[in-house]
C-alpha positions in Angstrom: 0.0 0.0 0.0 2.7 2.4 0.7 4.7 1.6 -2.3 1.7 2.2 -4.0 1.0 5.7 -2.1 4.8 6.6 -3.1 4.4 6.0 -6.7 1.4 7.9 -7.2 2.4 10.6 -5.0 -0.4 10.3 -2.4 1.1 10.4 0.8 0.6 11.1 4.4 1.7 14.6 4.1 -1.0 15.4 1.5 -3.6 13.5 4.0 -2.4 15.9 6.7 -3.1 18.8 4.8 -6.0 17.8 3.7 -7.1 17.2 7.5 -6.6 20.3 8.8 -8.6 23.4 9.4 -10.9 23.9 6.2 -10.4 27.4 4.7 -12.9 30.1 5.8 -15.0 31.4 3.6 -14.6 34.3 1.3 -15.8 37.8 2.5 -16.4 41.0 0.5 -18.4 43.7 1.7 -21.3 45.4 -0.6 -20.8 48.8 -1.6 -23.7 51.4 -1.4 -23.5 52.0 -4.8 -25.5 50.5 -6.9 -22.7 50.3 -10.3 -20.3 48.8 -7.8 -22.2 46.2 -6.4 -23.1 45.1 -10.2 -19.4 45.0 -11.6 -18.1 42.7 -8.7 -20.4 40.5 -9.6 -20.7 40.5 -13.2 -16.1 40.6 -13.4 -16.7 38.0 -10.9 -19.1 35.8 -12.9 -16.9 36.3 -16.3 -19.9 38.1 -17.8 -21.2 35.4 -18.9 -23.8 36.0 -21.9 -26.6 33.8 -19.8 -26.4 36.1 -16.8 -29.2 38.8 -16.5 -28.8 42.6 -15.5 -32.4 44.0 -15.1 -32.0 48.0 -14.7 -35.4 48.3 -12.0 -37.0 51.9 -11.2 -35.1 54.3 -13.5 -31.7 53.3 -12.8 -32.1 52.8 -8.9 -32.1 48.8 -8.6 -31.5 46.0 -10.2 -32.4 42.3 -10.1 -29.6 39.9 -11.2 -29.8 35.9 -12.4 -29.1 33.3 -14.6 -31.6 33.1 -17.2 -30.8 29.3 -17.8 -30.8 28.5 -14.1 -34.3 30.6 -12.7 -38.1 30.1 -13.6 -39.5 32.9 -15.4 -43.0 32.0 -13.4 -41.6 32.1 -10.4 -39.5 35.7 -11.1 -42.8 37.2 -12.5 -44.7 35.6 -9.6 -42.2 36.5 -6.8 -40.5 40.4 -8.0 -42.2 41.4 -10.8 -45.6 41.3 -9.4 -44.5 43.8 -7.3 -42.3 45.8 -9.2 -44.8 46.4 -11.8 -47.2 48.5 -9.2 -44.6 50.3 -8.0 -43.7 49.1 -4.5 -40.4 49.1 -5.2 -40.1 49.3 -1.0 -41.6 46.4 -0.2 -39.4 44.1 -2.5 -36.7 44.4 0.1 -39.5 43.1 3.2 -41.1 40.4 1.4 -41.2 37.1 2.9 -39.4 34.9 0.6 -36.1 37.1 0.5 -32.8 36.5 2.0 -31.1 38.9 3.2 -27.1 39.7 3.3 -24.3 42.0 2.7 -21.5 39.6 1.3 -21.3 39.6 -2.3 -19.5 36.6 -2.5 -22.5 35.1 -0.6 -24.6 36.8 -3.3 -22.2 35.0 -5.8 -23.0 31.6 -4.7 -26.7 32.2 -4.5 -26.5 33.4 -8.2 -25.1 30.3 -9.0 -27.4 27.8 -7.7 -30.4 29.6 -9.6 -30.9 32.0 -7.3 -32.0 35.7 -8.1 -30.3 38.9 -6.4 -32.3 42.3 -6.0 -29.5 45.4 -5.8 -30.7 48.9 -4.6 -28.8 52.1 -4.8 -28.0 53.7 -1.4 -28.0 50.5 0.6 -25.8 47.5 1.3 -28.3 45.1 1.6 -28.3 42.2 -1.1 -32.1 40.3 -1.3 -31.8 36.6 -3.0 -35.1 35.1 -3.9 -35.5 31.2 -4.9 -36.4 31.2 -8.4 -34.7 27.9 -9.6 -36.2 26.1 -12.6 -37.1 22.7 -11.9 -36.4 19.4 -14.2 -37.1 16.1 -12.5 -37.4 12.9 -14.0 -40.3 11.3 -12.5 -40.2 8.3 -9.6 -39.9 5.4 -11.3 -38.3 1.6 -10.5 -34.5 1.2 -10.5 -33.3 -0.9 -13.9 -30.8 -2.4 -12.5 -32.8 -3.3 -8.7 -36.2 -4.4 -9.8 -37.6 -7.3 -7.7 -40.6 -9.0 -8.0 -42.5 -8.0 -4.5 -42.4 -4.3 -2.8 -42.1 -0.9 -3.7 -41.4 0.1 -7.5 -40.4 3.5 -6.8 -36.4 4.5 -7.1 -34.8 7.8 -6.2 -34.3 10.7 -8.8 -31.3 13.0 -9.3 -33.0 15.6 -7.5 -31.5 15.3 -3.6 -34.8 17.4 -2.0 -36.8 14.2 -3.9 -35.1 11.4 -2.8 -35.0 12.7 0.8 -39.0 13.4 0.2 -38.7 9.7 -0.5 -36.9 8.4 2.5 -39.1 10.5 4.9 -42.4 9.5 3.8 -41.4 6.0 4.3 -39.8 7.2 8.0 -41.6 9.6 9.2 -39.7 9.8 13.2 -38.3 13.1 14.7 -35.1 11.2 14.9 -34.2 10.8 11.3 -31.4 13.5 10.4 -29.7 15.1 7.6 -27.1 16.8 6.9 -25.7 19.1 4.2 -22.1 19.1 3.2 -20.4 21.4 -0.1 -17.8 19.5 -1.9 -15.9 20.6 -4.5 -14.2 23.8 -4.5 -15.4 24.4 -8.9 -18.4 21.8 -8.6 -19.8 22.8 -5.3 -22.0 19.9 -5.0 -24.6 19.2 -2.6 -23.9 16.1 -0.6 -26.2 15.1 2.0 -25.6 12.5 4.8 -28.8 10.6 6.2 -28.7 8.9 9.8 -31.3 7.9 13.1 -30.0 10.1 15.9 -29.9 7.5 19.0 -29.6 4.3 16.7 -26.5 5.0 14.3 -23.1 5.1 15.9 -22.1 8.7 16.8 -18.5 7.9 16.2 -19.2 6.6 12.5 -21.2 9.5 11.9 -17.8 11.6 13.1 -15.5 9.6 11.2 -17.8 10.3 7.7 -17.9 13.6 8.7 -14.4 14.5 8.9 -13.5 12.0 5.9 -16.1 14.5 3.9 -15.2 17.7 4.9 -11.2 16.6 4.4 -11.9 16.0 0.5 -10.2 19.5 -1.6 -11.2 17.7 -4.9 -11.8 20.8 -7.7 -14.9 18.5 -8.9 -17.4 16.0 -7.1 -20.3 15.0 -9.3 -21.8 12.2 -7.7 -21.6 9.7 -4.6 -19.1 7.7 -7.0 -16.2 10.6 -6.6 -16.9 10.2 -3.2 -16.2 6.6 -2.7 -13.0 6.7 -3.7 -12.1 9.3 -1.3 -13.5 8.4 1.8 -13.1 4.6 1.9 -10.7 2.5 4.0 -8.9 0.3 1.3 -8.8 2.4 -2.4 -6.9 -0.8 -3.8 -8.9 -3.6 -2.6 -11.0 -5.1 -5.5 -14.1 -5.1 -2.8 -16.3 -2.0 -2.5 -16.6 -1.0 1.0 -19.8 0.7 0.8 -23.2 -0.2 -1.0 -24.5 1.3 -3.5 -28.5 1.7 -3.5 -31.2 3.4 -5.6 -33.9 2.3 -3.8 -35.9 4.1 -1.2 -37.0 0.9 0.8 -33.4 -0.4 0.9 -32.3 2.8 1.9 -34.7 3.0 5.0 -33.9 -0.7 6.1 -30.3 0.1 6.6 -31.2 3.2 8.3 -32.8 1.4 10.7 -30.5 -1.3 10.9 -27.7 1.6 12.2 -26.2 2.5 8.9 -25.8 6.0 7.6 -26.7 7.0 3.7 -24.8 9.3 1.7 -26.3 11.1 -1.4 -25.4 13.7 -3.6 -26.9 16.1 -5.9 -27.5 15.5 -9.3 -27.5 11.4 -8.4 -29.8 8.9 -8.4 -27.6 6.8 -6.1 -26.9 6.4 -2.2 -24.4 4.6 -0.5 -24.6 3.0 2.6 -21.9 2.4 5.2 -20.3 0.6 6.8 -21.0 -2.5 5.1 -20.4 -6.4 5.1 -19.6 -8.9 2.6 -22.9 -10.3 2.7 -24.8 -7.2 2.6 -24.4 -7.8 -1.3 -26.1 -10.4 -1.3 -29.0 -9.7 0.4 -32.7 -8.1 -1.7 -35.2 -7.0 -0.8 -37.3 -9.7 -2.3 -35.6 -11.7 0.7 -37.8 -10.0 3.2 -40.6 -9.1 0.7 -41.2 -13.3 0.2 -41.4 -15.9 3.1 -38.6 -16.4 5.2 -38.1 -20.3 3.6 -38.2 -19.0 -0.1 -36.4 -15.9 0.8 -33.8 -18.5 2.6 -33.5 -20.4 -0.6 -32.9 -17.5 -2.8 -30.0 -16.2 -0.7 -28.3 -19.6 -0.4 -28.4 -20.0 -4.1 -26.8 -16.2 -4.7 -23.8 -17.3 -2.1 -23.0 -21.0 -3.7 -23.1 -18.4 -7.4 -20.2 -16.8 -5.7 -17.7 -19.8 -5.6 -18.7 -21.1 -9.1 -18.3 -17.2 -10.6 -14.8 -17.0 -9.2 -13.7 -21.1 -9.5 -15.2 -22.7 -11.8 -13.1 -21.9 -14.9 -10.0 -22.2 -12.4 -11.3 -25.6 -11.4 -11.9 -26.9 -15.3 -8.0 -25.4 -15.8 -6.9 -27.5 -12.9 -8.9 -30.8 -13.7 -7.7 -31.0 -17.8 -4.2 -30.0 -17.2 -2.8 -31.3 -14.4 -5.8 -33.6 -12.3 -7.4 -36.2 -14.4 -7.7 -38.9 -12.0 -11.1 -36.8 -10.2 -12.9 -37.6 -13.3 -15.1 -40.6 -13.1 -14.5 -43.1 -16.0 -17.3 -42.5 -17.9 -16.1 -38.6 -18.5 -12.3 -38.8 -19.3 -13.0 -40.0 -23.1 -15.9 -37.4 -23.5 -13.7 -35.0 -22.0 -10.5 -36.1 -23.8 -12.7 -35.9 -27.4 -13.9 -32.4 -26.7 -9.8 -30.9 -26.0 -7.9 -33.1 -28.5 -8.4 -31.2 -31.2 -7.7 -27.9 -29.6 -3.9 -26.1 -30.1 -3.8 -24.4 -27.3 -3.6 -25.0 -23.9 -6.8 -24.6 -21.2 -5.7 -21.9 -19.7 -5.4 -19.8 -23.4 -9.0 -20.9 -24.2 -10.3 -19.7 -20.9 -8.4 -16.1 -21.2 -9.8 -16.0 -24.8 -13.2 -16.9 -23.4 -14.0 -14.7 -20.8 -12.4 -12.1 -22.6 -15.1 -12.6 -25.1 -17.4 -12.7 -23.0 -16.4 -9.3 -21.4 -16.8 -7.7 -24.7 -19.9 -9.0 -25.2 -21.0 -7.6 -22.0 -19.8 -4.5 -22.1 -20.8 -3.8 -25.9 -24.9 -5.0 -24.9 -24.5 -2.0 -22.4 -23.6 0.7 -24.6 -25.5 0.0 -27.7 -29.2 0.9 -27.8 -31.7 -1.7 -25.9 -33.0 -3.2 -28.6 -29.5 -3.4 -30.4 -27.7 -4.4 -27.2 -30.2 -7.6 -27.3 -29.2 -8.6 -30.3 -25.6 -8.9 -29.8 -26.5 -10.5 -26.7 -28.1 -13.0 -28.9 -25.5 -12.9 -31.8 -22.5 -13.3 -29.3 -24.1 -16.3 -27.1 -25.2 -18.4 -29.7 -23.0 -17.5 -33.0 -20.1 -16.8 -31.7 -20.1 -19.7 -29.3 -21.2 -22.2 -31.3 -18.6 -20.5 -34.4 -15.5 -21.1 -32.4 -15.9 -24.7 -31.3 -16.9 -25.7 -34.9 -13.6 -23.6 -36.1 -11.4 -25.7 -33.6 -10.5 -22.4 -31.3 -12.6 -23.3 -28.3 -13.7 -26.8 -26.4 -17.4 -26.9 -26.1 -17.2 -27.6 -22.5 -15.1 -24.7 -22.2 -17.9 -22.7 -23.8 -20.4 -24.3 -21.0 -17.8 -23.0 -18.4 -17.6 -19.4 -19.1 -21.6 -19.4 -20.0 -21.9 -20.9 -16.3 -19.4 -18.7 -15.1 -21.0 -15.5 -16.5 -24.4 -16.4 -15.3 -23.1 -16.9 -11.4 -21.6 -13.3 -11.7 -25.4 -12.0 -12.7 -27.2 -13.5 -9.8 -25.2 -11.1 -7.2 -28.0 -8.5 -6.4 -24.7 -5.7 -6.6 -23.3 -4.6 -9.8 -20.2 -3.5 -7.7 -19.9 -7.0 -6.2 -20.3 -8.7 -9.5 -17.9 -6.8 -11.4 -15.2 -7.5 -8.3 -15.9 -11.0 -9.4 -15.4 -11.1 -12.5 -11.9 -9.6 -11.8 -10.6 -12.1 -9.7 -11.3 -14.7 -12.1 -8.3 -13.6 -14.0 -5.8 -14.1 -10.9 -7.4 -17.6 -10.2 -7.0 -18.7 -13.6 -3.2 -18.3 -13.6 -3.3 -19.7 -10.2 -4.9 -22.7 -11.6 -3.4 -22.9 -15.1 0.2 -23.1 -13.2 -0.3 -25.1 -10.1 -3.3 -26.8 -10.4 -5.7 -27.2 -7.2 -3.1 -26.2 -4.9 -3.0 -23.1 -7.0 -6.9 -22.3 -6.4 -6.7 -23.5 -2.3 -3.7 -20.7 -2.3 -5.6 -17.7 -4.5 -8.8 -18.9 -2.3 -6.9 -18.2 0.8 -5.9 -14.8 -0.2 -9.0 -14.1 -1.0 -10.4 -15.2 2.4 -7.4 -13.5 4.4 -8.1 -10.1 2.7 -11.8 -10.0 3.4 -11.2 -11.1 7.2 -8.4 -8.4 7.1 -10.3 -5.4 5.0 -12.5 -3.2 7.2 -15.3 -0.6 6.2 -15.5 2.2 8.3 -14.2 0.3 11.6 -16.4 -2.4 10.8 -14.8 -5.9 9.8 -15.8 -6.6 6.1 -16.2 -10.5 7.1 -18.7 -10.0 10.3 -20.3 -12.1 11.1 -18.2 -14.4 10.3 -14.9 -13.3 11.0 -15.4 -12.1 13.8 -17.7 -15.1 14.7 -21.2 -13.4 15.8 -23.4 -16.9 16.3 -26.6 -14.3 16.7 -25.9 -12.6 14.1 -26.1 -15.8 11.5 -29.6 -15.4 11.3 -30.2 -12.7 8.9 -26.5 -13.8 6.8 -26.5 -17.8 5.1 -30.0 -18.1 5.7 -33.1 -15.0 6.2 -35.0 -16.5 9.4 -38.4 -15.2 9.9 -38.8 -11.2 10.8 -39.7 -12.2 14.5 -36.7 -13.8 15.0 -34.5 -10.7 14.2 -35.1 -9.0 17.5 -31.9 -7.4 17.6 -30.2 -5.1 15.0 -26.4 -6.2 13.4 -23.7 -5.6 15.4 -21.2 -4.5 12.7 -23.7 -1.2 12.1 -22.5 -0.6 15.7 -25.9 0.7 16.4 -26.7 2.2 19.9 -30.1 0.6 20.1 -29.6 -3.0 19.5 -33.4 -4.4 20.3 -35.4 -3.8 16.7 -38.4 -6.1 17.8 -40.3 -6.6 20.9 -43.3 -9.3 21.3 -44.5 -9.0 17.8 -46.2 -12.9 18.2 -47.2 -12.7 21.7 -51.2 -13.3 20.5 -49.9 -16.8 19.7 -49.8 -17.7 24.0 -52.7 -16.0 24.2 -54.8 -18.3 22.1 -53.0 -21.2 23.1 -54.2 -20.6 27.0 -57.7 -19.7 25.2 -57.5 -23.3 24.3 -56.6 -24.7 26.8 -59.3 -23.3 28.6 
């Protein structure tokens, strides 16, 4: 990690700095007259051709904005109105001004939309709210949908999607907080908590870890990631990554705090655990046996998206004898007439299969499900008649690609399909000792990595016996009295006696 930091030029001493007091803001005082006030802002604003000088009652005020950041209805409704029967007093008292006397306060207003009323003889700047408005409507994430619950998703509009998480948690105890990042960007970041359940000391540590960022540009919760996580270089993401408003909740509630950003439809949640991304919502949605079933069949995909091209390598080229009898000629038929090794036609393979992938993303929907189509059965079936590819090594990768697709996280399934690579050259060299030593590193780094003091592995490493019940298996709702302990929550009891009418009628009975 250090060698790392050295190479890049990211050291501690650029941490430090980062750390320390945050630079105050900017002050200029406004002038009383009324020409000076307007060229500090226009020279400050580059006279930009989209911002607005309105000359008001012959020459004695003026009304500044961005015409492709405010609402006309909302200027005409708000100043004009009164402008235009002449109580040109009363635009200074109305109720939806602000008032101040720092023009570079003025200045950032301006830039988020907002318009500034200037009067000659006075030092006292008015901003109204006149922001145009452009929101995409609420509709279901893409890539979350499930098949029971709520179909709504959050927007890139931040005042929405925190609309969204308070209508569905509607307690005095639910908290946000604002955050600028970004000395060009200025982005609005906003950090979601329940004061008395989340850990004051996580909220602390996110709050330092944001307000240490200097960054020119942060554009969405992505940017922020990067900064603020514990381990940049591990291929595991530390925090989840959510565009959901009922998932959002649930992890409030568990303990967790959400971080969202303006101009984003996403939220990340922290601190999080391995096996956080592999829990849905249709897990709680369903009964707890289905739900149960689901979950165990998303953990085995993770061992066969990581091993099972390793474990083909390993069986043709160096472990033949596991094969029953009945497989080695079938197996020997399909790879004799191939040139190049297994571990070539696996590279070649996934490879493919990666450009297939990522091609069907980029292309228009209905093209993207063509090549889909094209690559999977033309392609495939093109290079084992042409003598490039095994067919079994075709049904490997096809297996292997559909394991990475069952993990509810796109995050999670990309980190998988990354560490195929490693365990294939593990595998194509020393055979199954090769995979037991990549699988060990693998398992050493996840019970090493942490996520915002919380140990990536829990509950497993550490061993939390209690908390098993909501990790390998989802046991019923009543069951999960007590809240995770890697959220560190201050509250641990969720659930009281939620099934207590079930004694009740029994004594009836007996009766």
């Amino acid at each position: 990690m250090g060698f790392f930091r050295k190479i890049f030029q990211t050291g501690e001493g650029q941490q430090e700095k980062a750390s320390g007091p945050s630079v105050k803001e900017p002050q200029q005082p406004s002038f009383l007259k009324l020409s000076a006030n307007i060229d500090y802002l226009t020279k400050a604003l580059k006279n930009s051709s989209d911002l607005k000088v309105r000359i008001l009652n012959d020459g004695k005020a003026a009304l500044l904005y961005y015409e492709s950041l405010a609402d006309q209805e909302k200027l005409q409704k708000k100043i004009f109105s009164q402008i235009e029967s002449g109580r040109w007093e009363e635009v200074l008292d109305l109720p939806h001004g602000k008032h101040t006397e720092n023009l570079e306060e003025a200045l950032k207003t301006l830039l988020t939309g907002h318009a500034v009323y200037v009067q000659e003889g006075s030092t006292t700047l008015t901003q109204f709210e006149v922001t145009s408005q452009f929101n995409r409507s609420v509709e279901e994430p893409i890539n979350e949908r499930v098949v029971r619950g709520s179909h709504e998703g959050f927007v890139e509009n931040v005042m929405i999607n925190i609309n969204l998480i308070r209508k569905r948690l509607m307690h005095r105890d639910l908290t946000f907080q604002y955050f600028r990042v970004g000395k060009k960007t200025n982005t609005n970041i906003v950090l979601a908590f329940m004061d008395g359940i989340a850990d004051p000391n996580i909220i602390e540590q996110v709050t330092n870890r944001i307000k240490s960022v200097t960054s020119d540009a942060i554009f969405s919760p992505g940017y922020m990631e990067e900064f603020i996580e514990d381990a940049p270089f591990s291929p595991f993401p530390q925090m989840m990554s959510t565009e959901r408003p009922d998932r959002a909740v649930a992890n409030l509630m568990d303990g967790r705090v959400l971080l969202m950003a303006e101009g984003s439809p996403t939220a990340l949640v922290l601190p999080v655990t391995f096996f956080m991304f592999y829990q849905s919502p249709d897990d709680y949605n369903s009964r707890w046996i289905s739900g149960t079933f689901i979950r165990l069949i998303r953990l085995m995909s993770f061992i066969i998206a990581i091993g099972l091209p390793a474990f083909y390598i390993a069986i043709i080229g160096f472990h033949y004898e596991v094969l029953p009898d009945d497989l080695i000629l079938p197996v020997k038929g399909s790879i004799n007439e191939i040139a190049y090794p297994p571990i070539v036609e696996a590279l070649i393979m996934v490879i493919i299969v990666e450009l297939i992938r990522e091609s069907g993303i980029r292309l228009p929907q209905p093209i993207g499900q063509t090549i889909g189509i094209v690559g999977g059965l033309v392609i495939g079936d093109a290079v084992v008649q042409a003598g490039l590819i095994s067919n079994l090594m075709v049904i490997v990768v096809a297996l292997t690609a559909i394991a990475s697709f069952v993990v509810p996280s796109y995050e999670l399934s990309t980190t998988l399909r990354i560490l195929t690579f490693p365990l294939i050259f593990f595998a194509g060299t020393l055979g199954f000792v090769g995979i037991v030593f990549g699988m060990l590193f693998i398992l050493i780094h996840l019970c090493k990595l942490e996520s915002f003091g919380t140990p990536y592995f829990a509950p497993v490493a550490p061993l939390r016996i209690k908390d098993l019940k909501d990790t390998f298996v989802r046991l019923p709702l009543f069951w999960l009295d007590k809240r995770p302990k890697d959220a560190k929550p201050v509250k641990s009891k969720a659930i009281g006696e939620s099934r207590e009418w079930t004694k009740i009628e029994r004594q009836q009975k007996r009766k």
